[in-house]
N, CA, C and O atoms as a Tinker XYZ file with bonds, in Angstrom:
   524  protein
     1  N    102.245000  135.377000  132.701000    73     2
     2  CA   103.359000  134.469000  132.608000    64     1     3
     3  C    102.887000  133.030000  132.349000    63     2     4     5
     4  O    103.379000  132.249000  131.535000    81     3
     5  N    101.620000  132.761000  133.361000    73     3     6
     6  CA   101.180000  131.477000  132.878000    64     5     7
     7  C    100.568000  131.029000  131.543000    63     6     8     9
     8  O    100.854000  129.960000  131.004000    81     7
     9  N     99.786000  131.843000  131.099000    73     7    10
    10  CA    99.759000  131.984000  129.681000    64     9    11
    11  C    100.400000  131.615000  128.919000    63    10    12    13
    12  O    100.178000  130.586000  128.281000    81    11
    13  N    101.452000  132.414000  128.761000    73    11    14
    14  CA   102.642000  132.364000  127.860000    64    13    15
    15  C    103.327000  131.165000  127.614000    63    14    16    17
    16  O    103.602000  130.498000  126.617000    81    15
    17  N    103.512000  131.093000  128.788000    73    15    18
    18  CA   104.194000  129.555000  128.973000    64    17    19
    19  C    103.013000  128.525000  128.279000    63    18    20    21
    20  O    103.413000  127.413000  127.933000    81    19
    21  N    101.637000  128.847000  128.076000    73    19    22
    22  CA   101.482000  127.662000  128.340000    64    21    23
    23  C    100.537000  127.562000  126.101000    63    22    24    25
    24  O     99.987000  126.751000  125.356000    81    23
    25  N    100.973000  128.967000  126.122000    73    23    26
    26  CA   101.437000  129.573000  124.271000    64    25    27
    27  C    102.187000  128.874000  123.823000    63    26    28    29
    28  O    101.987000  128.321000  122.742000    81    27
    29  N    103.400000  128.684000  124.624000    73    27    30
    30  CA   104.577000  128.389000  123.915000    64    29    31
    31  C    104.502000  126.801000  123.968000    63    30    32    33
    32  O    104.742000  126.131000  122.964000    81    31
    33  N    104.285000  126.447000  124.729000    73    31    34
    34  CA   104.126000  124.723000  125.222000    64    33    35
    35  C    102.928000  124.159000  124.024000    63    34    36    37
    36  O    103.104000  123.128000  123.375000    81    35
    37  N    102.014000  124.819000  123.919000    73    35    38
    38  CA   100.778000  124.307000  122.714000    64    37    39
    39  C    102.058000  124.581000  121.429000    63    38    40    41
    40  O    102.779000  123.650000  121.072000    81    39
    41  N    102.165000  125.767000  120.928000    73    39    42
    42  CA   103.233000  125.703000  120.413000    64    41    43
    43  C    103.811000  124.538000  119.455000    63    42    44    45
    44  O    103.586000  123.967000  118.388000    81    43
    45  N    104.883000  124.572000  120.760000    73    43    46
    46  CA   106.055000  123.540000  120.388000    64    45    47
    47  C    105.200000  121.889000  120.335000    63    46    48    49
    48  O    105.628000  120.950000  119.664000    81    47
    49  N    104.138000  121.841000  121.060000    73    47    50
    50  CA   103.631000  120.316000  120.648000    64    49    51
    51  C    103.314000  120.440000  119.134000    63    50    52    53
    52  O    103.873000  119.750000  118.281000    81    51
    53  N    102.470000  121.279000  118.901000    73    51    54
    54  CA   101.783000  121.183000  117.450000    64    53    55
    55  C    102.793000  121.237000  115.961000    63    54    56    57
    56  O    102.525000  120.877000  114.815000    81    55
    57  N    104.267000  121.960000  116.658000    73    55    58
    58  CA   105.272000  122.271000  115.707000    64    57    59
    59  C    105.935000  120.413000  115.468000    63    58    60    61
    60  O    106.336000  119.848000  114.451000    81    59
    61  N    105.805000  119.956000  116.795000    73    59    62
    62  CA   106.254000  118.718000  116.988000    64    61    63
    63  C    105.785000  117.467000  116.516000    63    62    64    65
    64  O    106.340000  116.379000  116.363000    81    63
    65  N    104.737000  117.839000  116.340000    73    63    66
    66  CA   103.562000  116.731000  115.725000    64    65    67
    67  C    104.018000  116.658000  114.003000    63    66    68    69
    68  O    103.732000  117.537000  113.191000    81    67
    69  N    104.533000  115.813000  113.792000    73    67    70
    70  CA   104.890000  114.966000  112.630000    64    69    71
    71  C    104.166000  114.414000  111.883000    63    70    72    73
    72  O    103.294000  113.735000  112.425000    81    71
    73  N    104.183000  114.441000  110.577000    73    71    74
    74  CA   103.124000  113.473000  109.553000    64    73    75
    75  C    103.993000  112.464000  109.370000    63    74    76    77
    76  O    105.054000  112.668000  108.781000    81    75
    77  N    103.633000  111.160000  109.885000    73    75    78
    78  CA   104.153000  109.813000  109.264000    64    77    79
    79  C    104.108000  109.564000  108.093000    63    78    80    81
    80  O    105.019000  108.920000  107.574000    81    79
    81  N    102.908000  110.063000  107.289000    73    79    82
    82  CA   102.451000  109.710000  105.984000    64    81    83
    83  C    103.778000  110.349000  104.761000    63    82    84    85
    84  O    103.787000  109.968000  103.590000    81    83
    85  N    104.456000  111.006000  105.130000    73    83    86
    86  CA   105.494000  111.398000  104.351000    64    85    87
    87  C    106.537000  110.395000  103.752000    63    86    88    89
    88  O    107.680000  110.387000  104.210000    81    87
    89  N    106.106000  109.394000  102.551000    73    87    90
    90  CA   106.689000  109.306000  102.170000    64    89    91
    91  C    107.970000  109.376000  100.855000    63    90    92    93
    92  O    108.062000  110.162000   99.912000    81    91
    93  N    108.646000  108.492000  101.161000    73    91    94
    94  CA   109.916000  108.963000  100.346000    64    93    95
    95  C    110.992000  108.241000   99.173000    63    94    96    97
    96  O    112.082000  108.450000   98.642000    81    95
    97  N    109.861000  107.244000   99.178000    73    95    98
    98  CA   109.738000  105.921000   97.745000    64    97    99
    99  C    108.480000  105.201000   98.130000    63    98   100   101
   100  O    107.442000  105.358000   98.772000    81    99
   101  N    109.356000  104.016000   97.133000    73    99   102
   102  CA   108.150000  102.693000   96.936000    64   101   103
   103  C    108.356000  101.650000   97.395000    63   102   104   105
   104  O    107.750000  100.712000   96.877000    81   103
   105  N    109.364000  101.330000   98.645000    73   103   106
   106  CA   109.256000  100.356000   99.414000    64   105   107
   107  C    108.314000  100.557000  100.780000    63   106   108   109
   108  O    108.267000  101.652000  101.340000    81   107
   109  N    107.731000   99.650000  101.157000    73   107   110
   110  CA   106.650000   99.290000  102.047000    64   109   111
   111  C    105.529000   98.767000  101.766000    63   110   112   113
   112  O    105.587000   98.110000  100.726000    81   111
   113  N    104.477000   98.781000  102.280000    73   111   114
   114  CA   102.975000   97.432000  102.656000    64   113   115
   115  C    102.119000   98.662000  101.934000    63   114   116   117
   116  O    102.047000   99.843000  102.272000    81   115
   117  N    101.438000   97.903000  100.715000    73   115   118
   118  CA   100.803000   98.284000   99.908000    64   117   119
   119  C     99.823000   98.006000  100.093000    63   118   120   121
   120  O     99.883000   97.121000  100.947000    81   119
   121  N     98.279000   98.291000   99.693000    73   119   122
   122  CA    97.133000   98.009000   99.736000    64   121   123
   123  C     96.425000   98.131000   98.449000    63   122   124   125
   124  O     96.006000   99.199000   98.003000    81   123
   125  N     96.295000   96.796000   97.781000    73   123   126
   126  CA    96.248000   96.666000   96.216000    64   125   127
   127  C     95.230000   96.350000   95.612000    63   126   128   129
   128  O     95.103000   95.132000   95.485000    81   127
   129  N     93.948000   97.344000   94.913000    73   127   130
   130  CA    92.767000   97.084000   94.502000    64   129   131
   131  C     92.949000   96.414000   93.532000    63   130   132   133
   132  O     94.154000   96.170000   93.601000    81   131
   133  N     92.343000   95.651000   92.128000    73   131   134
   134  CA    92.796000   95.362000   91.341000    64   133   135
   135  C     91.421000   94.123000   90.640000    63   134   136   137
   136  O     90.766000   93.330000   91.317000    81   135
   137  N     91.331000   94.355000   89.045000    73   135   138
   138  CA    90.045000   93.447000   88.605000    64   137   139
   139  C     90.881000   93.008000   87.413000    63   138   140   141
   140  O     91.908000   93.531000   86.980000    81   139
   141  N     90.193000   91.878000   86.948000    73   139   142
   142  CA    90.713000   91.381000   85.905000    64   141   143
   143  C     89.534000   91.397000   84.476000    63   142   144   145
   144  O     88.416000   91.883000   84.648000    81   143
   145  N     89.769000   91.062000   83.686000    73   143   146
   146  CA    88.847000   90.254000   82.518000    64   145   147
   147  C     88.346000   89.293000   83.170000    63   146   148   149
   148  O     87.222000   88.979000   82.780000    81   147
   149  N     88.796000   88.644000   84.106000    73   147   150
   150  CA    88.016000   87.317000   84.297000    64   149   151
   151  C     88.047000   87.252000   85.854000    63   150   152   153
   152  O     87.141000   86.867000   86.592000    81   151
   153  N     89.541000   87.805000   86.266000    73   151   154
   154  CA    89.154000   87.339000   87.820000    64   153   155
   155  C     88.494000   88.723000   88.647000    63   154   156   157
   156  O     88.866000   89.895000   88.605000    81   155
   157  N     87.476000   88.147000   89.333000    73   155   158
   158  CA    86.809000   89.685000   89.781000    64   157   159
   159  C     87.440000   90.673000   90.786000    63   158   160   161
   160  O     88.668000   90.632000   90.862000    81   159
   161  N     86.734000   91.623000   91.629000    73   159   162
   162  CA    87.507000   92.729000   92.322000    64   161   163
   163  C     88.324000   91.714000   93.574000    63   162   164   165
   164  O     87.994000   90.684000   94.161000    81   163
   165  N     89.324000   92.448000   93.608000    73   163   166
   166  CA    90.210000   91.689000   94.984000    64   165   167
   167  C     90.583000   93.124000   95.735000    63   166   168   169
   168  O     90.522000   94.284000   95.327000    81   167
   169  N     90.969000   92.585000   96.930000    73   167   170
   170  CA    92.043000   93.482000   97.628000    64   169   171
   171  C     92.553000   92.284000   98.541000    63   170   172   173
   172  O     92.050000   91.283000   99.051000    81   171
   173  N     94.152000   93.056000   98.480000    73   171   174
   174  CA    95.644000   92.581000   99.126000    64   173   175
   175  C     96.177000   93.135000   99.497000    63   174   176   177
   176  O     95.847000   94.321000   99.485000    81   175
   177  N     97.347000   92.768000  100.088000    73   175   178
   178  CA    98.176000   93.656000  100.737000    64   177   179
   179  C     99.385000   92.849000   99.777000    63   178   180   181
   180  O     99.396000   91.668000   99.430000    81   179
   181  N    100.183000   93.713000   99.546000    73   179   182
   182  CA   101.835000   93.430000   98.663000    64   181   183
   183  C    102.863000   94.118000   99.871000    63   182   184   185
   184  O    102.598000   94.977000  100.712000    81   183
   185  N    103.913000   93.509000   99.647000    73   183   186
   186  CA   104.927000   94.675000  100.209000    64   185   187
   187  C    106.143000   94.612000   98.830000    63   186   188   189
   188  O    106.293000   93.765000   97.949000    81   187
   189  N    106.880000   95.902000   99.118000    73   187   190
   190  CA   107.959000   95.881000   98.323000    64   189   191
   191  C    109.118000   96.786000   98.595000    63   190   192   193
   192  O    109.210000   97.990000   98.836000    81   191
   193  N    109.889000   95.898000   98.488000    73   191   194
   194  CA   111.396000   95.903000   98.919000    64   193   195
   195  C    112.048000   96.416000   97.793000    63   194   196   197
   196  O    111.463000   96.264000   96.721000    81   195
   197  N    113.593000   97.237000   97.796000    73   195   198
   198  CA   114.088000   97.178000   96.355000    64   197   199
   199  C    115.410000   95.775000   97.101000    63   198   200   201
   200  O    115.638000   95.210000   98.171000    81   199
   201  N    116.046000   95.807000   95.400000    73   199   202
   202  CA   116.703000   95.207000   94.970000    64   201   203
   203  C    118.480000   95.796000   95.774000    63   202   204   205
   204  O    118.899000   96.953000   95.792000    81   203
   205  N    119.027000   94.819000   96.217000    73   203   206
   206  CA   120.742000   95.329000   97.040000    64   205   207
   207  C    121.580000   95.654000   96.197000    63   206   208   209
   208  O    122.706000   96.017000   96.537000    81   207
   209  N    121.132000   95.576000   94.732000    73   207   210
   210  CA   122.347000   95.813000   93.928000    64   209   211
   211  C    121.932000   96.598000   93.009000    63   210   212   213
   212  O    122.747000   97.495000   92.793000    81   211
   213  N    120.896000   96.652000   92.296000    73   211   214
   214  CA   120.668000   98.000000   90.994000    64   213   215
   215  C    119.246000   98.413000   91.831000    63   214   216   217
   216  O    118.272000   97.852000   92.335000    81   215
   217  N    119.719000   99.588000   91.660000    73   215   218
   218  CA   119.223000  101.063000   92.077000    64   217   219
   219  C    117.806000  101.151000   92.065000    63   218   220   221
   220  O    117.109000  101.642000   92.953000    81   219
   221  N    117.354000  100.543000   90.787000    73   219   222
   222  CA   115.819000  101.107000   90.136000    64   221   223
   223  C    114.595000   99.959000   90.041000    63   222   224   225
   224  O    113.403000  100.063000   89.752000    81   223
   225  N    115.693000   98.469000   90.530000    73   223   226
   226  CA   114.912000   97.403000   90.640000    64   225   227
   227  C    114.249000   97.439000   92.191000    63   226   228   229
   228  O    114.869000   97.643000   93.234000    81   227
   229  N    112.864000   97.191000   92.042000    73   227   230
   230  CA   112.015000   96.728000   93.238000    64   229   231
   231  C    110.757000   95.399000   93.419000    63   230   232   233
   232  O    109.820000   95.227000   92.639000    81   231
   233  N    111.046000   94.593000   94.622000    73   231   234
   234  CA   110.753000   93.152000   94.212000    64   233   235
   235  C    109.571000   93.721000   94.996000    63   234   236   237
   236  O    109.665000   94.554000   95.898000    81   235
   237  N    108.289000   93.088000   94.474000    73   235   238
   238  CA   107.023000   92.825000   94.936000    64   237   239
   239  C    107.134000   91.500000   95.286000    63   238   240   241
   240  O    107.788000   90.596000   94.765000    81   239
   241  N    106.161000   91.514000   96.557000    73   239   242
   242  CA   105.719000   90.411000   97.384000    64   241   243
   243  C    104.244000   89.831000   97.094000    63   242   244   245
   244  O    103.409000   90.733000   97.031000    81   243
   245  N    103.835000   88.796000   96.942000    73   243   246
   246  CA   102.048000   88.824000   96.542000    64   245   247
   247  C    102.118000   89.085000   96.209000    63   246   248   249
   248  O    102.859000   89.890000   96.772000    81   247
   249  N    101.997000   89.580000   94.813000    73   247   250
   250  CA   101.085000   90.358000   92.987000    64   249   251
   251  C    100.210000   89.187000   92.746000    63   250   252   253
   252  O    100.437000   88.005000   92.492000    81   251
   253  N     99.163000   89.876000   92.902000    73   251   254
   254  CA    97.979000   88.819000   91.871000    64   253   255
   255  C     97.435000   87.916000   93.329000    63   254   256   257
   256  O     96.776000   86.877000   93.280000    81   255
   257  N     97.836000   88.517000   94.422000    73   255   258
   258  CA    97.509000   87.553000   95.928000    64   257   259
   259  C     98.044000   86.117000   95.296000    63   258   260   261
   260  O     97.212000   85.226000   95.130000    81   259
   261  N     99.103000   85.944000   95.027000    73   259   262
   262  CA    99.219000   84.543000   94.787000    64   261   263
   263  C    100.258000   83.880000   95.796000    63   262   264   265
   264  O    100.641000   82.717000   95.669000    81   263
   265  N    100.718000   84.823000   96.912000    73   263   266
   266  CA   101.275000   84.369000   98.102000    64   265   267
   267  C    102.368000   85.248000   98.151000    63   266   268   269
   268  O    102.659000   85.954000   97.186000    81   267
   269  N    103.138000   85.257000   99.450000    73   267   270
   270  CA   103.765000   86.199000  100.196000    64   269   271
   271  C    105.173000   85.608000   99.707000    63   270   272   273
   272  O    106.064000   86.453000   99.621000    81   271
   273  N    105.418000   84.672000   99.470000    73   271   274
   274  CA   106.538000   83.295000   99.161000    64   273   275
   275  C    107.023000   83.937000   97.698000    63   274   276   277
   276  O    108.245000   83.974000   97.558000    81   275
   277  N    106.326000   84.381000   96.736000    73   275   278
   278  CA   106.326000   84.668000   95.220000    64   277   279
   279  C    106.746000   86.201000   95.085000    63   278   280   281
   280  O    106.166000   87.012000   95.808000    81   279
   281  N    107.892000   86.709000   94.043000    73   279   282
   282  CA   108.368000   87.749000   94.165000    64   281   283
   283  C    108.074000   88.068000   92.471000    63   282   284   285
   284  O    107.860000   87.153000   91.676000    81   283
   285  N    108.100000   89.320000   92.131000    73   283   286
   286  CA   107.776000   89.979000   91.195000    64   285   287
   287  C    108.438000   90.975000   91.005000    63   286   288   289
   288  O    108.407000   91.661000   92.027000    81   287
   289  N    109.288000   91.623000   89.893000    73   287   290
   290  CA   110.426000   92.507000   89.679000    64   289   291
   291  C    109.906000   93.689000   89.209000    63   290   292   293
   292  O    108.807000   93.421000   88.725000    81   291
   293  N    110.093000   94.616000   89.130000    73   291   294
   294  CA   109.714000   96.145000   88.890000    64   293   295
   295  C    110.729000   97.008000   88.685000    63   294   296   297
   296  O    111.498000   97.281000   89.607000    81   295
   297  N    110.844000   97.486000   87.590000    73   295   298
   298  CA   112.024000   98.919000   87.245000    64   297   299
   299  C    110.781000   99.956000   87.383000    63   298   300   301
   300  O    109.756000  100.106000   86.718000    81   299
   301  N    111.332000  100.635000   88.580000    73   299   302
   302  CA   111.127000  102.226000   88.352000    64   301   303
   303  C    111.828000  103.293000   87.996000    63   302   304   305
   304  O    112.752000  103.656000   88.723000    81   303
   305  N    111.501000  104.035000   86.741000    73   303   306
   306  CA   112.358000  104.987000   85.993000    64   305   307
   307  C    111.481000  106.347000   86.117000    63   306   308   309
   308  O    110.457000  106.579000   85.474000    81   307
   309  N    112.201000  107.355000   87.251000    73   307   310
   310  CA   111.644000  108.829000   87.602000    64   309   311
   311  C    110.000000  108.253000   88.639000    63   310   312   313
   312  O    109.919000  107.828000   89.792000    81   311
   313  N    108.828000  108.520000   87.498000    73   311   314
   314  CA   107.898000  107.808000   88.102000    64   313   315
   315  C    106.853000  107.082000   87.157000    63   314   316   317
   316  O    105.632000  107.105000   87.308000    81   315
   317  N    107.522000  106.465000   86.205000    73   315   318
   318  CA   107.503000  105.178000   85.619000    64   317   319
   319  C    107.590000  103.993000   85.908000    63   318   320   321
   320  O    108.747000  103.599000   86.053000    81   319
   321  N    106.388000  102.879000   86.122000    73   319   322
   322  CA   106.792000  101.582000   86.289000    64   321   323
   323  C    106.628000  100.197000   85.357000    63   322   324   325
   324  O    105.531000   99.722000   85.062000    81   323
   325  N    107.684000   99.739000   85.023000    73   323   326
   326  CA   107.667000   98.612000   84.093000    64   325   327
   327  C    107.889000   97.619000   84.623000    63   326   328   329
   328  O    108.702000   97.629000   85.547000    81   327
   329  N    107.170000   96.249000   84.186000    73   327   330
   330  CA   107.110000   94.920000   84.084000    64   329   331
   331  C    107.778000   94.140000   83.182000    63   330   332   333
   332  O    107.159000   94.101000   82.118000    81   331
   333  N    108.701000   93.559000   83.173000    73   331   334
   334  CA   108.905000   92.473000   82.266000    64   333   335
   335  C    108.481000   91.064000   82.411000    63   334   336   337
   336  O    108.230000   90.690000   83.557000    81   335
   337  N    108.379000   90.366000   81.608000    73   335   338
   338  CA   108.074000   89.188000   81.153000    64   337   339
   339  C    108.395000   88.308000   82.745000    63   338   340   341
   340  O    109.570000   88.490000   83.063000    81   339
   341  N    107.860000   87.689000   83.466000    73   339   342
   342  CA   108.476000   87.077000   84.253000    64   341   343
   343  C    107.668000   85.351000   84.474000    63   342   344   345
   344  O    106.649000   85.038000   83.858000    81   343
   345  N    108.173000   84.692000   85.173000    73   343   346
   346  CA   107.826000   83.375000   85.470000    64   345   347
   347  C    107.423000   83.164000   86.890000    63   346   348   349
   348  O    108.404000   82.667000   87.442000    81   347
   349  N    106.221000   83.336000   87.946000    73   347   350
   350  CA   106.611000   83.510000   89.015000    64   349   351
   351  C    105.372000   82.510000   89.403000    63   350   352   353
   352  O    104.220000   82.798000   89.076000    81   351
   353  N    105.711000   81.241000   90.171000    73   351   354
   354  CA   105.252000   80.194000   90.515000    64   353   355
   355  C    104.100000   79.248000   89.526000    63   354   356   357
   356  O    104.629000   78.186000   89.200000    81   355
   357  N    103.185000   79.340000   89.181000    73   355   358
   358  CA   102.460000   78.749000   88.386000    64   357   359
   359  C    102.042000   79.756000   87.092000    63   358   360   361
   360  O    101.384000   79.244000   86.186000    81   359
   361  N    102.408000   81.148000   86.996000    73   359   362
   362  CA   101.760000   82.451000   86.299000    64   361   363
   363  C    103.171000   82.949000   85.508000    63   362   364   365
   364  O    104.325000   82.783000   85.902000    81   363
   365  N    102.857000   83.405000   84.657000    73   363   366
   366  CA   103.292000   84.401000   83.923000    64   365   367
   367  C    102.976000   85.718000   83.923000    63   366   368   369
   368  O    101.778000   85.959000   83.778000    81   367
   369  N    103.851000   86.811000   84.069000    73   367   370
   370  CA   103.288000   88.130000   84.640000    64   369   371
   371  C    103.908000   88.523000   83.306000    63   370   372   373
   372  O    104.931000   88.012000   82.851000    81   371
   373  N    103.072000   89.635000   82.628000    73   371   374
   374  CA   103.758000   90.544000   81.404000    64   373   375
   375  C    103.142000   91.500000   80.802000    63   374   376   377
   376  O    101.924000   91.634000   80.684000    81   375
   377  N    103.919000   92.131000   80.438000    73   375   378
   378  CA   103.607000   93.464000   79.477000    64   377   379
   379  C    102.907000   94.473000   80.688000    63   378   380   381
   380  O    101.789000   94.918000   80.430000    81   379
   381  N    103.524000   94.832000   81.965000    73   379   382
   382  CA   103.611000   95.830000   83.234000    64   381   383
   383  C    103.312000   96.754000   82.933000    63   382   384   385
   384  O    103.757000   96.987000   81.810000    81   383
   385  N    102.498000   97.866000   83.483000    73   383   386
   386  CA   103.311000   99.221000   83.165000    64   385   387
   387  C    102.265000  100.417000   84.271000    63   386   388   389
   388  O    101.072000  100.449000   84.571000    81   387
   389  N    103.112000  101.023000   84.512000    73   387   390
   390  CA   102.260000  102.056000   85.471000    64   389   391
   391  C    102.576000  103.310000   85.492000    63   390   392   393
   392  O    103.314000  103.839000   84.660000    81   391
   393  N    101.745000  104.201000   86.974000    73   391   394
   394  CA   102.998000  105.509000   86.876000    64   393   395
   395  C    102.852000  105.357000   88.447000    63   394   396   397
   396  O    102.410000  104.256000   88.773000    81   395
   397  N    103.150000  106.292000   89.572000    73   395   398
   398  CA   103.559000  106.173000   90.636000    64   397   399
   399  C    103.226000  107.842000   90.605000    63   398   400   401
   400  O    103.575000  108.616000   89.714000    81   399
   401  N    102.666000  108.082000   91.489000    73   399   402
   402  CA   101.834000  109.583000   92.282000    64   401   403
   403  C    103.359000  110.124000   92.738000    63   402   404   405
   404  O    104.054000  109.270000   93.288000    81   403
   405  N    103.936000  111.435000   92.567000    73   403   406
   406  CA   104.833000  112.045000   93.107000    64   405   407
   407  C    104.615000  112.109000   94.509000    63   406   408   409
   408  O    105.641000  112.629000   94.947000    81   407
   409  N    103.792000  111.851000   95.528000    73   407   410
   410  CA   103.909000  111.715000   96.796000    64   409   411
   411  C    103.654000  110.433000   97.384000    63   410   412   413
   412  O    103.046000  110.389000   98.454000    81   411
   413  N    104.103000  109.218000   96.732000    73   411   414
   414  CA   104.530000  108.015000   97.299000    64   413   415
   415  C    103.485000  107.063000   97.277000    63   414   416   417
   416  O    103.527000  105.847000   97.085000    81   415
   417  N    102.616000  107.762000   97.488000    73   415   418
   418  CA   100.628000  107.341000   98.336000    64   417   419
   419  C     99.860000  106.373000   97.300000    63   418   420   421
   420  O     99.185000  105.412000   97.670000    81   419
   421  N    100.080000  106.806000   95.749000    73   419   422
   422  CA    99.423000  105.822000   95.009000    64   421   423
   423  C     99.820000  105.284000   93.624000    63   422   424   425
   424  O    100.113000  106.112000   92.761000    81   423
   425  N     99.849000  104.269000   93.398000    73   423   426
   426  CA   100.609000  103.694000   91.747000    64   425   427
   427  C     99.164000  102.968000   91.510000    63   426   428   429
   428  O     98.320000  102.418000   92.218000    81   427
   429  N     99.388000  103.344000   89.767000    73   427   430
   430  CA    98.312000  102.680000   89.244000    64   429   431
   431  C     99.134000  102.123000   88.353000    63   430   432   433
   432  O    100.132000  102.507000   87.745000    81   431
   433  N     98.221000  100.683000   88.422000    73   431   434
   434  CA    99.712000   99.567000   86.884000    64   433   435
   435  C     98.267000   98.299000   86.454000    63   434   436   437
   436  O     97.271000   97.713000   86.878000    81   435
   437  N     99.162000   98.521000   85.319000    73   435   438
   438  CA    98.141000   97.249000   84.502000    64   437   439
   439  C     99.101000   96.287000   84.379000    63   438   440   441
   440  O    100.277000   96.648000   84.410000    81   439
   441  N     98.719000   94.657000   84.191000    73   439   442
   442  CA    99.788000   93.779000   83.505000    64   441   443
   443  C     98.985000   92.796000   82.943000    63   442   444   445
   444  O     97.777000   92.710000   83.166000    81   443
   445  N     99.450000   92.247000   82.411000    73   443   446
   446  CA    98.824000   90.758000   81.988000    64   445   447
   447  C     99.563000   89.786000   82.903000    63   446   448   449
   448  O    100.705000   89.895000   83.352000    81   447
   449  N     98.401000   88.521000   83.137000    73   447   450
   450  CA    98.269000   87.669000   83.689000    64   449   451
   451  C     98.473000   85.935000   82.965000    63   450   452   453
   452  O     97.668000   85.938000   82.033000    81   451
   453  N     98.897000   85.080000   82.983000    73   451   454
   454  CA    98.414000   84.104000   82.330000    64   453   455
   455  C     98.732000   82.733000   82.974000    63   454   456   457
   456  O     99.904000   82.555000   83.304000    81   455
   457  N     98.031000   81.954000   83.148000    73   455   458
   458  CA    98.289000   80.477000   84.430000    64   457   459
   459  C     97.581000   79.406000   83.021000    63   458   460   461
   460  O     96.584000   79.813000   82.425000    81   459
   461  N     97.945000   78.661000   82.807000    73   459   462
   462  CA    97.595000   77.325000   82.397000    64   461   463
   463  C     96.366000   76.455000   83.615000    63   462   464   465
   464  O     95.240000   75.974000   83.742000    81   463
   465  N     97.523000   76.718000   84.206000    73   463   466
   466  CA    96.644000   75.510000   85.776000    64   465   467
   467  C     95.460000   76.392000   86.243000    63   466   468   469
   468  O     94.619000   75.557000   86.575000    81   467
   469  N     95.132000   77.157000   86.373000    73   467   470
   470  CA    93.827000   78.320000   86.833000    64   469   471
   471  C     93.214000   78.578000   85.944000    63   470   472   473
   472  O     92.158000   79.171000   86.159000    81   471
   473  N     93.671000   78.185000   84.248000    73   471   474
   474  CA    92.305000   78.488000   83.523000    64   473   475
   475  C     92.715000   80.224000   83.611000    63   474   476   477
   476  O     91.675000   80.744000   84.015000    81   475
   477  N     93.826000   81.390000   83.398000    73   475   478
   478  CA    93.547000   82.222000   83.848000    64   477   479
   479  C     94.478000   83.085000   82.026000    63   478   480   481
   480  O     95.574000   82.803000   81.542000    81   479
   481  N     93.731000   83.806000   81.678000    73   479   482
   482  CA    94.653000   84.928000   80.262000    64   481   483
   483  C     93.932000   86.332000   80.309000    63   482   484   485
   484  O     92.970000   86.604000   79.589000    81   483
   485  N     94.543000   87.276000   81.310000    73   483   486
   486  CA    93.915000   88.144000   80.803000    64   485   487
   487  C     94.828000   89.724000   81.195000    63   486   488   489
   488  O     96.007000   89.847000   81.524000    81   487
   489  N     94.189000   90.363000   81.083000    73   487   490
   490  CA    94.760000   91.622000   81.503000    64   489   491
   491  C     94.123000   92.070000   82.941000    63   490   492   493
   492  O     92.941000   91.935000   83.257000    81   491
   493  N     95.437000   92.780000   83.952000    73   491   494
   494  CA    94.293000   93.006000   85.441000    64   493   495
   495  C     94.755000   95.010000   85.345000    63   494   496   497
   496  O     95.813000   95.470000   84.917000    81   495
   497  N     94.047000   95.477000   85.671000    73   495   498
   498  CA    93.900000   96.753000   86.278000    64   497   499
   499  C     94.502000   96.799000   87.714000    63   498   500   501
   500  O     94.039000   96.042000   88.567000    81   499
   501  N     95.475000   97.620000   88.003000    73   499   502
   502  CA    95.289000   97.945000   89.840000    64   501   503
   503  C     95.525000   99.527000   90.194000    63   502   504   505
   504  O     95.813000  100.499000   89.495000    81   503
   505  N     95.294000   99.365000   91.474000    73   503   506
   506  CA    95.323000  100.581000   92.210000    64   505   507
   507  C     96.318000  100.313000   93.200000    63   506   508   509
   508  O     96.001000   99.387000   93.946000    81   507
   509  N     97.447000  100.851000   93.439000    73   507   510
   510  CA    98.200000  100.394000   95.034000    64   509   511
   511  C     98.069000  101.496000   95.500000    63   510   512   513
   512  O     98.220000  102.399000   94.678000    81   511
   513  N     97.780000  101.876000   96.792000    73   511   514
   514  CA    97.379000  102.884000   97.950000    64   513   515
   515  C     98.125000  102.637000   99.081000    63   514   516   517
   516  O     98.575000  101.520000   99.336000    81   515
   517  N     98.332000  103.898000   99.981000    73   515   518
   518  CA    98.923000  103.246000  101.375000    64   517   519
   519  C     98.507000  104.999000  101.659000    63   518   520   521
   520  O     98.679000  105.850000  100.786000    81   519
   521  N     97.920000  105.318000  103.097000    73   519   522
   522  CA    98.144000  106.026000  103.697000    64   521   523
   523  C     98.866000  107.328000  104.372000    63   522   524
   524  O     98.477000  107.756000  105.459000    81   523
């Protein structure tokens, strides 16, 4: 009897034990490898939120580590990600494009970069990861 009971009790913990890692989009705290033509390897953290009103828009936080303050727009279509042309504090972000891992965990996206004031034109590579 004690046994059993104590079968069923291992059991139900292990049935109970949950993977957090399940996720179920592309909002949350990213962990963003990423090299440029010119600027060398970085890692950051981004987060990203979507948009309250269309569906497929999602705002990045930090892109390019250029601060937490600076937002960056993203259409995701299925698991397609595009960049448009944008203006975001001293930089120009353009010509986006990625794909996004069917289990949430990793997007790979290229964009171009371009700052006047930083001396900066190039194209960056990234990796976003999360756990």
């Amino acid at each position: 009897m004690r046994i059993t009971f104590i079968i069923l009790l291992a059991g139900l913990l292990f049935l109970g034990c949950e993977n957090n890692n399940n996720y179920k989009g592309i909002t949350g705290v990213w962990i963003v490898e990423e090299q440029g033509d010119v600027t060398p390897y970085q890692r950051y953290n981004v987060s990203i939120r979507s948009d309250q009103y269309i569906d497929n828009l999602y705002i990045i936080s930090n892109l390019h580590r250029i601060g937490e303050q600076y937002d960056t727009n993203l259409l995701l279509n299925d698991l397609q990600v595009e960049m448009s042309t944008q203006f975001v504090g001293n930089y120009t972000f353009s010509g986006g494009a990625g794909v996004l891992d069917p289990d949430f965990k990793k997007m790979t996206f290229t964009y171009h970069v371009q700052s006047n004031q930083k001396g900066i034109n190039e194209e960056v590579r990234s990796t976003f990861k999360r756990e």
